[in-house]
MIKOLFI-468574 format. One record per residue (C-alpha): residue number from 1; residue in three letters; chain; x, y, z. Coordinates in steps of 0.001 Angstrom, whole numbers, plus 500000, padded with zeros to 6 digits. Example, Ala and Ser with C-alpha at 12.3 -4.5 7.8 and 13.67 -1.06 7.14 Angstrom:
REM MIKOLFI-468574
> nr, rest, kette, X, Y, Z
> 1, ALA, A, 512300, 495500, 507800
> 2, SER, A, 513670, 498940, 507140
This chain:
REM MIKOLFI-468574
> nr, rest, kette, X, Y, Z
> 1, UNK, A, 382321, 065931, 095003
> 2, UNK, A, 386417, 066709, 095570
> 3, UNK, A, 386752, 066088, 091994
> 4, UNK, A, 384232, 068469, 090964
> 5, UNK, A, 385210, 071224, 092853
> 6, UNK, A, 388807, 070553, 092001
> 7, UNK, A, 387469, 071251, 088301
> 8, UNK, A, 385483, 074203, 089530
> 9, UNK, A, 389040, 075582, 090678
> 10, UNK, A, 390927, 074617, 087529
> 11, UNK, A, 388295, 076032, 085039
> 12, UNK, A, 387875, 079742, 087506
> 13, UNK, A, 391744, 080175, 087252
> 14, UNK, A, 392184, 078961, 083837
> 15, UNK, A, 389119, 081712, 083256
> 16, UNK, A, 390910, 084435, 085725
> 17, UNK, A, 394061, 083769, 083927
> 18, UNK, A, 392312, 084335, 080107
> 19, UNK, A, 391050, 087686, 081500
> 20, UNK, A, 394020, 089042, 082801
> 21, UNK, A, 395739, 088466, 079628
> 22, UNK, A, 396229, 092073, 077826
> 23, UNK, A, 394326, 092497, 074802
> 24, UNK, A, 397579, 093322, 072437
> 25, UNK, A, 395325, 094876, 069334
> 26, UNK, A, 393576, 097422, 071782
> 27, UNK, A, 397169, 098437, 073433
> 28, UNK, A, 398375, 098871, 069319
> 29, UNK, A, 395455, 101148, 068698
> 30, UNK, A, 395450, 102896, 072085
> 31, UNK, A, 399749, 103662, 070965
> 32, UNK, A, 398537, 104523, 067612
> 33, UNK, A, 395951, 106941, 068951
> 34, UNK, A, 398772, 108589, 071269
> 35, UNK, A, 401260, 108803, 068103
> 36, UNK, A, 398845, 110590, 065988
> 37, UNK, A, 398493, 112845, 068902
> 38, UNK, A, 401970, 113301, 068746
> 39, UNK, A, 401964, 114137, 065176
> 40, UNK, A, 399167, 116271, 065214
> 41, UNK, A, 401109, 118158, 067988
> 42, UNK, A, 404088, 118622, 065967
> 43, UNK, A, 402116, 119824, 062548
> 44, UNK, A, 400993, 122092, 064623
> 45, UNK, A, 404251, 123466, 066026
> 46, UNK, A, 402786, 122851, 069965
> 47, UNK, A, 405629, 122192, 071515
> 48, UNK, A, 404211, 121772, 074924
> 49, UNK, A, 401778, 119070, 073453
> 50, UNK, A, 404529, 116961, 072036
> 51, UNK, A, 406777, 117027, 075155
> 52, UNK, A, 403367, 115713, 077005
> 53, UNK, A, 403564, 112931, 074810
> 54, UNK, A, 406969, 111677, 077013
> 55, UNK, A, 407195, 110038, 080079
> 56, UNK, A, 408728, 112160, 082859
> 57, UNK, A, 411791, 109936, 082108
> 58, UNK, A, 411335, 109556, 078687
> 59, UNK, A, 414804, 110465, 076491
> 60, UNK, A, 415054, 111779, 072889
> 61, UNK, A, 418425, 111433, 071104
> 62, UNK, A, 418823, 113600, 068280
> 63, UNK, A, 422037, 114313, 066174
> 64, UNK, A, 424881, 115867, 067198
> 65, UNK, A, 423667, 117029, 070603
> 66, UNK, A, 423152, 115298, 073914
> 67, UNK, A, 420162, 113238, 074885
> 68, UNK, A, 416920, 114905, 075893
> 69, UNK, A, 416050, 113554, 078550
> 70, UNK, A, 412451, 114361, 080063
> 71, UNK, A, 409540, 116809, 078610
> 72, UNK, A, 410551, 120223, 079362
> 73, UNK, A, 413985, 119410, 077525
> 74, UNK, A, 412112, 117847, 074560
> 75, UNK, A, 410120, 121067, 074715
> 76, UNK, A, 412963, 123599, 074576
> 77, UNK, A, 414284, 121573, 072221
> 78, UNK, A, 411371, 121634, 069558
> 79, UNK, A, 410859, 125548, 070726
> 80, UNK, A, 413969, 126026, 069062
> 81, UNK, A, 413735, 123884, 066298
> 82, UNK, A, 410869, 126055, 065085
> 83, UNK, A, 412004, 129672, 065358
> 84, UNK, A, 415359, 127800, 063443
> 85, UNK, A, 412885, 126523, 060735
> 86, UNK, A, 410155, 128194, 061102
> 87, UNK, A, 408325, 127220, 057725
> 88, UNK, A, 409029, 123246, 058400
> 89, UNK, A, 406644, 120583, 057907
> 90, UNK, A, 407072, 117308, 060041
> 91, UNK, A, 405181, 114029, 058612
> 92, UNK, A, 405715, 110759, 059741
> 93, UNK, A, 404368, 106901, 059072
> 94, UNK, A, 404866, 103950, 061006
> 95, UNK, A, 405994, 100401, 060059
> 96, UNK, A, 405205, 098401, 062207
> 97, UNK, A, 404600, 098233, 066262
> 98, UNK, A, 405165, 095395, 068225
> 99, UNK, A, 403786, 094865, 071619
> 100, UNK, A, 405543, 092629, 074846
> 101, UNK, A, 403320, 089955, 076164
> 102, UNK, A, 402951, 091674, 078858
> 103, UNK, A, 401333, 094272, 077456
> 104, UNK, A, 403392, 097477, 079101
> 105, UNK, A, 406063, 097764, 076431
> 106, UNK, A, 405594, 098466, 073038
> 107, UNK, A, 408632, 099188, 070124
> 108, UNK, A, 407375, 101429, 067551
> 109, UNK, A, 409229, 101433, 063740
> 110, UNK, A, 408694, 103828, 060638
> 111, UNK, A, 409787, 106974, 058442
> 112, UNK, A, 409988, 110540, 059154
> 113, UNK, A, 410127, 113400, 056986
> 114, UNK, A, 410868, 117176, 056785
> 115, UNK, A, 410692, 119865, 054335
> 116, UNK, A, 410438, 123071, 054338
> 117, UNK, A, 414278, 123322, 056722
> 118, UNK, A, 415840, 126472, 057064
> 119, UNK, A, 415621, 130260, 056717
> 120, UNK, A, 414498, 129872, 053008
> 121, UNK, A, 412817, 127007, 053645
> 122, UNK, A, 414069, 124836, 050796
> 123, UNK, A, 415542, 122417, 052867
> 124, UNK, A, 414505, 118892, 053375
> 125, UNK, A, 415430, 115531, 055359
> 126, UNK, A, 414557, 112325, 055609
> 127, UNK, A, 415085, 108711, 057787
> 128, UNK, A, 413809, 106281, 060111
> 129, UNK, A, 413011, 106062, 063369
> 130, UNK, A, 412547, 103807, 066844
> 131, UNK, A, 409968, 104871, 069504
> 132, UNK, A, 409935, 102767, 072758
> 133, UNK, A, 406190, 103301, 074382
> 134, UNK, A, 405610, 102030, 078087
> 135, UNK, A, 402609, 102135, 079887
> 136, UNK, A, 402516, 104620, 083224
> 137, UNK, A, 399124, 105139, 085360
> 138, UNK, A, 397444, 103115, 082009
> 139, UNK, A, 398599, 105650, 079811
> 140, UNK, A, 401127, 105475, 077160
> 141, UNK, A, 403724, 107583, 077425
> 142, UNK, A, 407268, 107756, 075143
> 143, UNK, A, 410011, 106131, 077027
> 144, UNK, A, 412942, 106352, 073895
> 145, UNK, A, 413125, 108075, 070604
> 146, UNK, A, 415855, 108144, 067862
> 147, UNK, A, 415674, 109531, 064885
> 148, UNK, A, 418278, 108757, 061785
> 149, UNK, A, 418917, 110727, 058911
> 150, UNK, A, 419187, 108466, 055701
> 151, UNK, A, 419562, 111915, 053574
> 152, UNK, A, 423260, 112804, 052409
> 153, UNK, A, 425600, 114312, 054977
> 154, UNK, A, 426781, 117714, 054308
> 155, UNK, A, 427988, 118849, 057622
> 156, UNK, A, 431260, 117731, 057528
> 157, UNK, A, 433352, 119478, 059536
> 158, UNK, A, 435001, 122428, 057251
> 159, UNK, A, 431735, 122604, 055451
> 160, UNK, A, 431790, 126486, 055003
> 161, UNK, A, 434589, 125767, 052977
> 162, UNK, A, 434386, 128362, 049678
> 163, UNK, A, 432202, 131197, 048803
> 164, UNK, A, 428775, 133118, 050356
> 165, UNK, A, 427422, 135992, 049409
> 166, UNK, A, 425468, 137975, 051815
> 167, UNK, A, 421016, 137537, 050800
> 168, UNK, A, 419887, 140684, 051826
> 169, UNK, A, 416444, 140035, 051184
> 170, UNK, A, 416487, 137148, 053932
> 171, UNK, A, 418582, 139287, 056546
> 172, UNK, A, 417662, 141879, 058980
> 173, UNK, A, 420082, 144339, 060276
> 174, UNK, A, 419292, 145826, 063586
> 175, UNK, A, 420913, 148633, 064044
> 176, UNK, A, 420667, 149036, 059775
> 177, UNK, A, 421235, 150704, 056996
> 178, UNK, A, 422744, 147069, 055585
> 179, UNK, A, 425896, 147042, 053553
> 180, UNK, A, 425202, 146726, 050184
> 181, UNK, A, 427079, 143972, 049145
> 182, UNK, A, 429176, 141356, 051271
> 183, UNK, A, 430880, 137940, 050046
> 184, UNK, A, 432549, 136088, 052768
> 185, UNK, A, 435153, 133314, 051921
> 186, UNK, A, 436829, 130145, 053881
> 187, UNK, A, 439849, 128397, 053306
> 188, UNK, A, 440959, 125268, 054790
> 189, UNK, A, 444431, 125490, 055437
> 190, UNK, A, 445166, 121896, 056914
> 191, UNK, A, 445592, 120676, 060864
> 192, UNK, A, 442306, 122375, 061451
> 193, UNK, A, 442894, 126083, 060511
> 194, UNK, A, 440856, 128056, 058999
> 195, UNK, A, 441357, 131358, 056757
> 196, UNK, A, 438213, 133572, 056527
> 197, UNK, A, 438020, 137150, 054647
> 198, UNK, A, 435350, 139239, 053780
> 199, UNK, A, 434774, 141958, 051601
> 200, UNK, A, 432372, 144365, 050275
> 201, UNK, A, 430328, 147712, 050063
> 202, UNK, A, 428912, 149424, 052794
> 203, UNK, A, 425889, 151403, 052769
> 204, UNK, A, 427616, 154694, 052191
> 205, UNK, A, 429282, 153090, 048877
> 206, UNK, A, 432657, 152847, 050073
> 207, UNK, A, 434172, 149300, 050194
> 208, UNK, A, 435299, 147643, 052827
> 209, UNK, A, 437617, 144388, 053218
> 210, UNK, A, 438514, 142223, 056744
> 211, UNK, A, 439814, 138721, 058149
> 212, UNK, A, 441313, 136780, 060218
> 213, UNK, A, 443230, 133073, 060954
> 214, UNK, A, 442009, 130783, 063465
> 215, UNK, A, 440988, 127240, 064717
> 216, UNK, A, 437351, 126039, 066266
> 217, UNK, A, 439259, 125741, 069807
> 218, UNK, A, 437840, 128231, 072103
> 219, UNK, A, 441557, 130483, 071724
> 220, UNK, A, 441681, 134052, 071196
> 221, UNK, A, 442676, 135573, 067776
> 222, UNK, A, 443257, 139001, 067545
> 223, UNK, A, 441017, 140656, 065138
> 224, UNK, A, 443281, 143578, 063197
> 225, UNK, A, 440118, 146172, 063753
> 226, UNK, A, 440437, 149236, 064330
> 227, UNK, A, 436632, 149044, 066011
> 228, UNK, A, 437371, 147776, 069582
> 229, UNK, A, 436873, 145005, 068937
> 230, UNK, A, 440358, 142985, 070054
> 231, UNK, A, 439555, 139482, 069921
> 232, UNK, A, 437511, 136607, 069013
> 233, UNK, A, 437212, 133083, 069785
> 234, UNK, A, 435419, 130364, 067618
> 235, UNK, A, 434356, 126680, 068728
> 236, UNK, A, 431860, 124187, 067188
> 237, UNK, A, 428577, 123593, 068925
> 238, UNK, A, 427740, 120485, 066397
> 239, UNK, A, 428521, 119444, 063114
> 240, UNK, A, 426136, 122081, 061954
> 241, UNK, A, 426976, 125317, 063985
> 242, UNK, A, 429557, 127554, 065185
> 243, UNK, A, 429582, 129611, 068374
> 244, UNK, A, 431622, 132687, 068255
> 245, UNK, A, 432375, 135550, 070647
> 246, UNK, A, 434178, 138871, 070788
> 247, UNK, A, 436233, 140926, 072823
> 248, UNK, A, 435362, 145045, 072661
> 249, UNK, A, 437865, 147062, 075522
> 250, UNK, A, 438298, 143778, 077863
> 251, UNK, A, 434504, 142984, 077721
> 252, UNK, A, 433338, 139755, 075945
> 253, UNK, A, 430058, 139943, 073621
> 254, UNK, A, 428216, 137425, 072053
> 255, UNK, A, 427501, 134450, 071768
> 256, UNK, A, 426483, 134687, 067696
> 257, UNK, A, 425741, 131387, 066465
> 258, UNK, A, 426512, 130181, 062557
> 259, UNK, A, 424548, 127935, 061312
> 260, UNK, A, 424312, 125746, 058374
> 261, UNK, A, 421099, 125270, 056647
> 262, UNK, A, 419841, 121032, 056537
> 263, UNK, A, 420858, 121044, 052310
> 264, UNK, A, 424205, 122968, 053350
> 265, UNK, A, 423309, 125595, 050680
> 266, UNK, A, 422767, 128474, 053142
> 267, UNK, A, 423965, 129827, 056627
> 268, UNK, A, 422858, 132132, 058990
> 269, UNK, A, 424330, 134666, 061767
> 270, UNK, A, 422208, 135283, 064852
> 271, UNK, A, 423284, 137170, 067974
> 272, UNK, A, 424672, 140144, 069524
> 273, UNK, A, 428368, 141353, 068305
> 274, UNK, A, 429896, 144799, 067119
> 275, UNK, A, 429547, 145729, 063363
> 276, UNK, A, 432376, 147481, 061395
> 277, UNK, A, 431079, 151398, 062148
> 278, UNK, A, 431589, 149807, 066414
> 279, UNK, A, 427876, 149467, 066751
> 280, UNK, A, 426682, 146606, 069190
> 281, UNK, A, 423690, 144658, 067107
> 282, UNK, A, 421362, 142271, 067161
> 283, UNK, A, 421097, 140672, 063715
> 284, UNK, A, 419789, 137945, 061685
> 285, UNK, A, 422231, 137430, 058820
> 286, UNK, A, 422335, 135118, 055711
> 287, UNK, A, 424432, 134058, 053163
> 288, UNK, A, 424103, 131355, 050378
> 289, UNK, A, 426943, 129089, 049093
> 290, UNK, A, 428056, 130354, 046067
């Protein structure tokens, strides 16, 4: 009679222990089910809906700027990203997922893709990513994500290097009329200085011709405008953009952001500052590398 029951109490745990084990190939589908929520989210530029995809500690790392760490930060993040790119379209496919025993961690692998980048929207990138998934209140939730860009780098410090040329048809000047022509040029001059001029015609027809010498460390250079405007300082936000700021009778305007385009072929101006006729504006401004 002992002996049976002992075997009663072997088989019941040995039973108990079979059903506590996770089911691994419903926990891949139920992550696979979340990640095409994800995906659908970001297709459809809802940037509330992806953030809802991370765990209230979940942290995205993204190049050239600091960890993201929890969904409203992943939100303002993606906000951004699509009034920067506003015609992008985000794909993604996944390799492979792997699952812990236990059935609360998961490691996700694959390939992401992007075209459409930038104000003209003819930029494009490409790499690979890891997504770690953990389980909270039985739902999965994005604990980690890093992405890596296997396209060629172009935003190498000194990358505005050369010749632009002002696209009027992508710019908006507010207050206008918009010059009629501008070309803007860089020069590397070694131990991180930089030698920028501009020149061109104005709306009126008469031409008009500026610059200035300077290095990307937060200094003030004095302008040589007869505008107000006294001053400027430049420093770089990432390898991709350049905050700048200026300094009209003592009082400091800006930020205006440069930024370079994902292919490098384009950059754009946005922010307050003081045009040559001592206007304060508010423009969106774009030139292409020449």
């Amino acid at each position: 009679m002992q002996s049976l029951s002992r075997t009663l109490v072997v088989t019941a745990l040995l039973f108990l222990a079979a059903c506590s084990k996770p089911d691994l190939a419903r926990e891949e589908q139920a992550i696979r089910e979340s990640d095409a929520r994800w995906l659908k989210a970001a297709q459809a530029r809802d940037a509330a809906g992806e953030a809802a995809i991370f765990a209230s500690d979940g942290v995205a790392y993204r190049e050239h700027i600091d960890p993201l760490v929890g969904p409203a930060a992943f939100q303002a993040f993606t906000t951004k990203f699509a009034t920067d790119n506003p015609k992008v379209s985000t794909t993604w496919s996944t390799d492979a997922i792997r699952i812990a025993e236990s059935g609360d961690v998961a490691i996700q692998t694959g390939e992401y893709r992007l075209t459409g980048l930038g104000p003209k929207a003819d930029g494009e990138d490409k790499g690979r990513f890891v997504t770690v998934w953990k389980k909270v209140n039985g739902e999965w939730k994005v604990a980690n994500d890093i992405g890596s860009t296997t396209s060629p780098d172009a935003a190498q410090a000194g990358w505005e290097t050369g010749t632009w040329k002002l696209n009027l048809a992508q710019s908006k000047f507010n207050p206008g009329p918009p010059p009629r022509s501008e070309t803007r040029t860089w020069q590397d001059r070694g131990d991180g200085v930089q030698t920028f001029t501009a020149e061109g015609v104005d709306a009126q027809g008469r031409p008009f011709s500026y610059g200035w010498t300077f290095k990307y460390d937060g200094t003030e250079y004095p302008s040589g405008l007869a505008t107000g405007l006294t001053a400027l300082t430049f420093k770089r936000v990432d390898a991709s953009t350049v905050e700048f700021t200026q300094k009209v009778n003592g009082k400091v305007i800006g930020p205006i952001t440069r930024t370079r385009s994902t292919d490098g072929k384009s950059l754009t101006y946005r922010g307050s500052g003081l045009n040559l006729q001592g206007q304060t504006t508010n423009d969106v401004i774009v030139f292409d590398k020449q």
